[in-house]
C-alpha positions as MATLAB code, in Angstrom:
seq = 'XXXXXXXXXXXXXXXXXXXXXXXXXXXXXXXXXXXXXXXXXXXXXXXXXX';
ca = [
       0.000    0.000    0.000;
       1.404    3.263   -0.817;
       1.236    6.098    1.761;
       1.771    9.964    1.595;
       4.607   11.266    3.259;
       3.682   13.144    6.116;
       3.589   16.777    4.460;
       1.041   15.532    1.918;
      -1.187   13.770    4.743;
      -1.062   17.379    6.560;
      -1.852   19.388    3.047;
      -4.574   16.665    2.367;
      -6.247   16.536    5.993;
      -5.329   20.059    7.087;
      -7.065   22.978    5.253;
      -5.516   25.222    7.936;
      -2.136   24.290    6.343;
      -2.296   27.256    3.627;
      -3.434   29.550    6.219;
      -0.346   28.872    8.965;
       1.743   28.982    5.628;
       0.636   32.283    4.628;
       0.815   33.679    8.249;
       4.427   32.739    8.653;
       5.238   34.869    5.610;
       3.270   37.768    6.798;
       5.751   37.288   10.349;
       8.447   36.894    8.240;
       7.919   40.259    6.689;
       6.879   42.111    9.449;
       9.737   41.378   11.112;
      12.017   42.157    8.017;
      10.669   45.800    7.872;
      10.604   46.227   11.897;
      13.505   48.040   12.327;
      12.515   50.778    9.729;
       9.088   50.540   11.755;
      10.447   51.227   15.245;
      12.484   54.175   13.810;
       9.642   55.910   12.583;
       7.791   55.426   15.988;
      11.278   56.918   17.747;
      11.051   59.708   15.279;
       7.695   60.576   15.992;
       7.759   60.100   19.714;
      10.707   62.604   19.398;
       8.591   65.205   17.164;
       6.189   64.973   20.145;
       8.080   65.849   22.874;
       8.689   68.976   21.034;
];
């Protein structure tokens, strides 16, 4: 009898698969532009103090 690896049994059985996929690419780019993103907040929180 032939049997699926296990990645095909969990993209078979698991339509939440696609979804965890997708969210670890939007994590992966949030945390690629982060840096930019906190020194914009720094800038502004400066601009405030002002």
């Amino acid at each position: 009898m032939n049997e699926p690896d296990n990645l095909e049994f969990v993209i078979d059985f698991n339509p939440d698969f696609q979804e965890q996929t997708i969210q670890a690419g939007e994590l992966r780019l949030i945390k690629s532009f982060l840096p930019e993103i906190l020194k914009e907040i720094a800038i502004q929180a400066e601009s405030n103090k002002e």
